[in-house]
C-alpha positions in Angstrom: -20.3 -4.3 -12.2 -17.8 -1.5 -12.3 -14.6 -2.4 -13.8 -11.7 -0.9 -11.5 -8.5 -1.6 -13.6 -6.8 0.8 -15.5 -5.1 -0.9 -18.2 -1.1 -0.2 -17.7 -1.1 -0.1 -21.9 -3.8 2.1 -21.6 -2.4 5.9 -21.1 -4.5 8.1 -19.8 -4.0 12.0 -18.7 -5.0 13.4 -15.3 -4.9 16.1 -13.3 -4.6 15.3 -9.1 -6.7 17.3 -6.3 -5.3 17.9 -2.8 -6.1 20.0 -0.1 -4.1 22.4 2.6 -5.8 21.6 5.7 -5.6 22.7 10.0 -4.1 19.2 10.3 -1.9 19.0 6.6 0.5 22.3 6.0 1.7 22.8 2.1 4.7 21.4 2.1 3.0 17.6 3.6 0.2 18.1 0.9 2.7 18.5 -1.9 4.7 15.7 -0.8 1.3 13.7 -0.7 0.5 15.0 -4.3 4.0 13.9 -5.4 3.2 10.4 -3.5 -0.2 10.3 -5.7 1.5 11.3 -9.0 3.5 8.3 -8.6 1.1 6.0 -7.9 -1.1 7.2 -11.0 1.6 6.8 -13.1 2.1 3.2 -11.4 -1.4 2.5 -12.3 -0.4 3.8 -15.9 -1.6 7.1 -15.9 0.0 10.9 -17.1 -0.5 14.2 -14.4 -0.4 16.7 -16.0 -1.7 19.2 -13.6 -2.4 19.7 -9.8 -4.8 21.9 -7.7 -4.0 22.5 -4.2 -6.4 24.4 -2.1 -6.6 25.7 1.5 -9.8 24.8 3.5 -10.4 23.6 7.1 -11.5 20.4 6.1 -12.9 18.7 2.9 -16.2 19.7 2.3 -19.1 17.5 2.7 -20.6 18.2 -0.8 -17.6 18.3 -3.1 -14.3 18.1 -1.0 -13.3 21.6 -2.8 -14.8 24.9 -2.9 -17.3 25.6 -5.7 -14.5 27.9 -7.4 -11.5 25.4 -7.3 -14.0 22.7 -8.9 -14.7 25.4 -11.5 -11.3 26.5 -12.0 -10.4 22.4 -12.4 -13.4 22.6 -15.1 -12.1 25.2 -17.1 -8.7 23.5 -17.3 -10.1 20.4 -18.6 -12.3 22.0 -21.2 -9.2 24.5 -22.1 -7.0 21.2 -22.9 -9.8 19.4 -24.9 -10.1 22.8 -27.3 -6.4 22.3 -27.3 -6.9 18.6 -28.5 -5.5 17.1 -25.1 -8.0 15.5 -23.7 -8.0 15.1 -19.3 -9.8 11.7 -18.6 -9.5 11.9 -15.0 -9.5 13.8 -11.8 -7.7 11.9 -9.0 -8.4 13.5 -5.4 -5.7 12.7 -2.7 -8.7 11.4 -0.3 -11.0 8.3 -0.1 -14.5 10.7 -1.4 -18.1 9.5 0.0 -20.5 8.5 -3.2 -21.9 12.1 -2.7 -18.7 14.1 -3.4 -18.1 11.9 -6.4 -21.7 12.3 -7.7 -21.3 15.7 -7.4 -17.7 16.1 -8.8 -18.6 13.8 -12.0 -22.2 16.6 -12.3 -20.0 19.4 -12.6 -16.5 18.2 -14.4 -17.9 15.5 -16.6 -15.1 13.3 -16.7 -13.7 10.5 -14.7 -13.3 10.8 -10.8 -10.9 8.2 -8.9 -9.4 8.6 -4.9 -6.6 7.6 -3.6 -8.1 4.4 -2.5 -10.1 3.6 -5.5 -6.3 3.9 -7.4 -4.3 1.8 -5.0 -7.8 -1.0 -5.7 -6.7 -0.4 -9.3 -2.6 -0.7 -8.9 -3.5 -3.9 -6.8 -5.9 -5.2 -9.5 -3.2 -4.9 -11.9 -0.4 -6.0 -9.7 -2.0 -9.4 -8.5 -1.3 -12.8 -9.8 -1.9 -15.6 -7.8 -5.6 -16.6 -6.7 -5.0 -15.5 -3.3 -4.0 -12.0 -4.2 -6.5 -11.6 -7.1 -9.3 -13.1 -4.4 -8.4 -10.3 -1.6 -8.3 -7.2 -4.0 -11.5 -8.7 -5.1 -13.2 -8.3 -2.1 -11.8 -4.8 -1.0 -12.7 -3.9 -4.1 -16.1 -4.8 -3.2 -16.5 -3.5 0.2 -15.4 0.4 -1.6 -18.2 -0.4 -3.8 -21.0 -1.1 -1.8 -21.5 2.0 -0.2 -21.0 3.9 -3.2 -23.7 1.9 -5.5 -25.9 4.8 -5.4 -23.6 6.6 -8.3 -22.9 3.4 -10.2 -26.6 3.4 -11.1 -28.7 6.0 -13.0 -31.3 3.5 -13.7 -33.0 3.1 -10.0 -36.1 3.0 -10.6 -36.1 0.1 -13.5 -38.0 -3.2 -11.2 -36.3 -6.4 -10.9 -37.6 -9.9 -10.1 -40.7 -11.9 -9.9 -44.3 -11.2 -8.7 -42.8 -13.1 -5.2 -46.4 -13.6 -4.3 -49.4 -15.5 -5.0 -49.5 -19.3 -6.1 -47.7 -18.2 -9.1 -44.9 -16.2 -7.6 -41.4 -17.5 -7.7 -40.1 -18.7 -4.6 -37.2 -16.3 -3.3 -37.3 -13.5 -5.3 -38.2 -10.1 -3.2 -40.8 -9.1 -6.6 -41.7 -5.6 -7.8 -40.4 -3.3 -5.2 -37.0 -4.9 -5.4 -35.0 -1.8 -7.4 -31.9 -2.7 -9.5 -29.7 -0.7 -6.6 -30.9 -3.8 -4.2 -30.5 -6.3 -6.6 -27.0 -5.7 -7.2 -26.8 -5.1 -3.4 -27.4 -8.3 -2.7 -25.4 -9.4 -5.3 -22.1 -7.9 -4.3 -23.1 -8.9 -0.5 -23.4 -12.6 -1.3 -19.9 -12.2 -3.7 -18.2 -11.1 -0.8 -19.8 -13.4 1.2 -18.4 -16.3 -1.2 -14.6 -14.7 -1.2 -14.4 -14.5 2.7 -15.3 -18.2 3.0 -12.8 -18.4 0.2 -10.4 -16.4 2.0 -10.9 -18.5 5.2 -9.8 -21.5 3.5 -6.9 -20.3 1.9 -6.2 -19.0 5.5 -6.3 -22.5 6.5 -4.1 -23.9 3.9 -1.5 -20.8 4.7 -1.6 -21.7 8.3 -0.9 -25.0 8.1 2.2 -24.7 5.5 3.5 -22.6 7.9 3.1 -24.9 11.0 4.9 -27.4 8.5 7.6 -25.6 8.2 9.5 -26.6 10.8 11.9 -24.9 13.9 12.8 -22.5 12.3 13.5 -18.9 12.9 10.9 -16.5 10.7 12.4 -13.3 9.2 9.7 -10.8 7.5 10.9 -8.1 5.1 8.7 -4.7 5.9 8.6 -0.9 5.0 6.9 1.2 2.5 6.1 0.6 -0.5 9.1 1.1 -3.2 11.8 1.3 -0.5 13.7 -2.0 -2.1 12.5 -4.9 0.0 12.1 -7.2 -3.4 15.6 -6.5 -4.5 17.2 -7.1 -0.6 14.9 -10.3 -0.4 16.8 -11.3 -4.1 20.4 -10.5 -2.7 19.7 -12.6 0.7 17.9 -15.6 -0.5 19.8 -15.7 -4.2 16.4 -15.9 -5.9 14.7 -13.7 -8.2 11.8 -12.0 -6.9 10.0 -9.0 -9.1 11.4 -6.4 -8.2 10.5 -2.7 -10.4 10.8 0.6 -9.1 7.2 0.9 -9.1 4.9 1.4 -6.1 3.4 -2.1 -5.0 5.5 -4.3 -7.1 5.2 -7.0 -4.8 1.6 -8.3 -3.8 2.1 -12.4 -2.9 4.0 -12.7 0.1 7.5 -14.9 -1.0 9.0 -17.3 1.7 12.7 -18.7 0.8 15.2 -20.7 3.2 18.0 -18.7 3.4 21.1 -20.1 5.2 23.8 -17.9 6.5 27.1 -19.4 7.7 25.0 -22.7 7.7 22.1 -21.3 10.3 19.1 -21.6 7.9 16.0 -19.8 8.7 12.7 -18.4 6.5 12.7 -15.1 4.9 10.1 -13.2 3.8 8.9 -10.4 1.1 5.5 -8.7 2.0 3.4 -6.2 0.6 4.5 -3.2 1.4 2.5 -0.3 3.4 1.5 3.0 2.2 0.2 6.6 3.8 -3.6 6.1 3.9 -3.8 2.8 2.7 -7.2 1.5 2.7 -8.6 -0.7 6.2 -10.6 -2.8 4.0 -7.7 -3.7 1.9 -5.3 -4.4 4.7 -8.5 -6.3 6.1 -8.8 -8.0 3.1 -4.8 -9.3 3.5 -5.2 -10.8 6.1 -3.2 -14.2 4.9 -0.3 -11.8 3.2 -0.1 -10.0 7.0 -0.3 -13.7 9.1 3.5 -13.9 7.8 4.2 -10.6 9.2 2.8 -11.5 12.3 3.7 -15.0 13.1 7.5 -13.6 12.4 10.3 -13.6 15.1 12.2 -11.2 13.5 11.4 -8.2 11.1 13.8 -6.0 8.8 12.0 -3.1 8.6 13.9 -1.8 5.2 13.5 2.2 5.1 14.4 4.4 1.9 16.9 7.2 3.6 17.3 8.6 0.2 13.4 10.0 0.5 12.8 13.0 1.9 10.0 12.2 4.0 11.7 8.9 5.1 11.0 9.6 8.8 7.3 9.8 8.4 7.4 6.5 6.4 8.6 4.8 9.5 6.0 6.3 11.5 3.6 4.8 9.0 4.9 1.9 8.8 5.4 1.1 12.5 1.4 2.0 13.0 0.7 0.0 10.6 2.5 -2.7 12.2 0.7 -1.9 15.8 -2.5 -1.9 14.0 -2.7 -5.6 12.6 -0.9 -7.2 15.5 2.5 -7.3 14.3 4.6 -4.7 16.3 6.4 -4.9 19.1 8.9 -7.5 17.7 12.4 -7.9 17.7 13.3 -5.3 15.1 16.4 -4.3 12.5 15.8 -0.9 11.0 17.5 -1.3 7.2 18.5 1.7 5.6 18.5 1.1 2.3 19.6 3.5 -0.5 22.4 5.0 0.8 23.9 5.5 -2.5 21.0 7.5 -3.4 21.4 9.7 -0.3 21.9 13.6 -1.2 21.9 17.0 1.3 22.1 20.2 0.5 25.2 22.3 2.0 24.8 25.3 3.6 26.7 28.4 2.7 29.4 29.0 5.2 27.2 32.7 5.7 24.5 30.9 6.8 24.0 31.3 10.6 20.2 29.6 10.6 20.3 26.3 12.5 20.8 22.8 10.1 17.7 21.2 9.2 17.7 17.9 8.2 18.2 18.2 4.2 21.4 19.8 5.5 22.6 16.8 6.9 25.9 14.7 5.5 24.6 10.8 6.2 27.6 10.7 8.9 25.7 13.1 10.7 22.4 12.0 10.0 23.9 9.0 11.6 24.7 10.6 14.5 21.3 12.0 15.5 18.6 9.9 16.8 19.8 6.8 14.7 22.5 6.2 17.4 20.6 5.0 20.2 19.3 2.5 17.5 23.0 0.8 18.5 23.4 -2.7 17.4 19.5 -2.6 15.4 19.9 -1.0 12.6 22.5 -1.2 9.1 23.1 1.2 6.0 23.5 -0.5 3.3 22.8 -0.1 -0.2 20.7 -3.2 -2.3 21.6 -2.0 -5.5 25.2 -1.5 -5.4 25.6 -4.6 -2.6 27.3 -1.8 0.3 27.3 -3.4 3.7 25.3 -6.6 2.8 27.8 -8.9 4.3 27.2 -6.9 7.4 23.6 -7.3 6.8 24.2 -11.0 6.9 26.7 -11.1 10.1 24.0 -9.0 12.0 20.8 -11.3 11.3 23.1 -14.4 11.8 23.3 -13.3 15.4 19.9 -12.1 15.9 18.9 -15.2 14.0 21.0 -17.8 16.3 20.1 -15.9 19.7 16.5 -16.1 18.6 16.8 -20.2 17.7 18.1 -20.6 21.1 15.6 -19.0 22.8 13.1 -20.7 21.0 14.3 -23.9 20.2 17.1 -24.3 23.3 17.0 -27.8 22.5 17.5 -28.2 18.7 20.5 -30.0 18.0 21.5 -28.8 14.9 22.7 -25.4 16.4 25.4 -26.9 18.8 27.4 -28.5 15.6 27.8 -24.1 14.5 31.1 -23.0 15.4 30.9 -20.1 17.0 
């Protein structure tokens, strides 16, 4: 089987692919570039180079024009004659098995998508059974359809004569090609990790059922936006946090008590623009926690420039696996981070947003948000003990509306 995992002490030099599209202007593709040039170098990789071209659409045959994919060759063979080998083209879209057949005819190196890297950073990021299980099988269901390429030995027969007194009893016999074989193989893998799945489900769902009335907090956002290193400050426990895209893959529950109201927080893997179905399919367990929660933090990076669209993501993400709609405190994290750019005085053209101080960023749609969202800072602990005041009372009102008549809560001052 194909091996997905780039090793992270394995460095190897790439060039990424993205395209100017009807639907995606220049700026958005470059900030989706920058987005994949990250997560390469997550997954332990060096860009050293990125194409950008302007079609309607990707095209069927090899997602860039004939020209681009020639002007990409000539790059790579120009930095081998210069002794620096390119051992990969990353393209910022999931490719069918046909654009990557054809893209690995014509540059002769290694092709990767988006999704096939994020299958790689997950491969490397899980630890526990349960994660290493569920990248397992997304990994799986991105290779099936593509098992045409992974093969260049189709025609070699597999199996028994399958017929006859002498066949063997089972096996589908000469007209079974390799391509089936291993079809049926990775079928009746995934087959065995979603029964797998299903009973670590079962376990998952009864720990939670066990434990007890109490109030469920789930930490959400993007990916890299400091969820680990809030969940660490809140709960006093040391979850892995790394400035690193999908540092987190095992969802991490702790009792956290705040002014002696204790309740369950948290730490979830954290969502990213095009992330994969299968693989937010395949989490299903990881997501329960998201959405058997009564109260989310949704934790948003202000200091990023495209922060607003995160939270677009984010929130459809949310809708799409059953967990929206919930009571909701927007966290914006990173304040100390948080820069503008000032407009000369001369400058008669209306603000934009990188023109904005964060007092009057604050001012703008963030102020009908009222009493549900914070600024704060994780790293430098700004605003955290009003953090802590705010979800004590969204906390306790929630308890009491849930649990009006657990005793516990009428011993709390108030």
């Amino acid at each position: 089987m194909k091996e997905f995992v780039i090793s992270e002490a394995q460095t190897e030099t790439a060039v990424i692919v993205g395209l100017v599209t009807r639907d995606q202007n220049e700026r958005k593709t470059n900030e989706y570039l920058d987005e994949l040039e990250f997560l390469a170098h997550t997954a332990g990789a060096t860009v050293v180079k990125r194409f950008i071209q302007k079609l309607d659409a990707p095209l069927a045959v090899t997602y860039v024009g004939k020209g681009k994919l020639q002007e990409i060759r000539e790059y790579i063979e120009h930095e081998a004659e210069e002794e620096r080998e390119v051992g990969m083209v990353i393209f910022d879209d999931e490719l069918s098995a046909k654009q990557i057949r054809n893209i690995e005819a014509e540059l002769k190196v290694k092709i990767l998508d988006r999704t096939s890297l994020i299958l790689d950073i997950f491969a490397m990021r899980a630890q526990t059974s349960n994660a290493k299980t569920q990248v397992e099988l997304a990994q799986y269901k991105y290779m099936l359809p593509r098992l045409t390429r992974l093969w260049t030995h189709l025609e070699r027969q597999g199996g028994g004569s399958g017929s006859g007194k002498g066949g063997s009893v089972g096996l589908r016999g000469p007209g079974e090609t390799q391509l089936e074989m291993d079809r049926r193989i990775i079928l009746n893998r995934m087959s065995l990790l979603k029964e797998r799945l299903a009973e670590i489900d079962k376990q998952k769902t009864t720990q939670r059922k066990n434990r007890g009335r109490l109030i469920r907090v789930a930490l959400v956002g993007y990916t890299n936006v400091g969820k680990s290193t809030l969940m660490n400050l809140l709960s006093k426990s040391e979850v892995f946090a790394e400035n690193k895209l999908f540092a987190t893959l095992d969802t991490t529950v702790r009792k956290v008590i705040i002014e002696n109201l204790p309740f369950l927080l948290s730490d979830t893997v954290g969502f990213i623009r095009k992330l994969p179905t299968d693989l937010v399919e395949s989490f299903k367990s990881t997501l329960d926690e998201v959405r058997e929660a009564d109260l989310l933090l949704h934790v948003v990076d202000i200091s990023h420039p495209d922060f607003e669209e995160q939270i677009s993501v984010v929130e459809k993400t949310l809708g799409d696996i059953g967990g929206g709609g919930k009571p909701t405190i927007i966290v914006f994290n990173k304040v100390d981070a948080y820069t503008y750019i000032k407009k000369d005085e001369d400058d008669l053209t209306p603000k934009t947003k990188e023109n904005l101080t964060l007092e009057e960023l604050k001012s703008t749609w963030m102020a009908k948000l009222d009493e549900n969202c914070i600024f704060i800072s994780a790293k430098q602990k700004l605003n955290i003990d009003e953090l802590k005041e705010m979800m004590y009372a969204k906390v306790r009102e929630l308890h009491v509306q849930k649990y009006p008549y657990n005793d516990f809560l009428y011993n709390i001052e108030d």
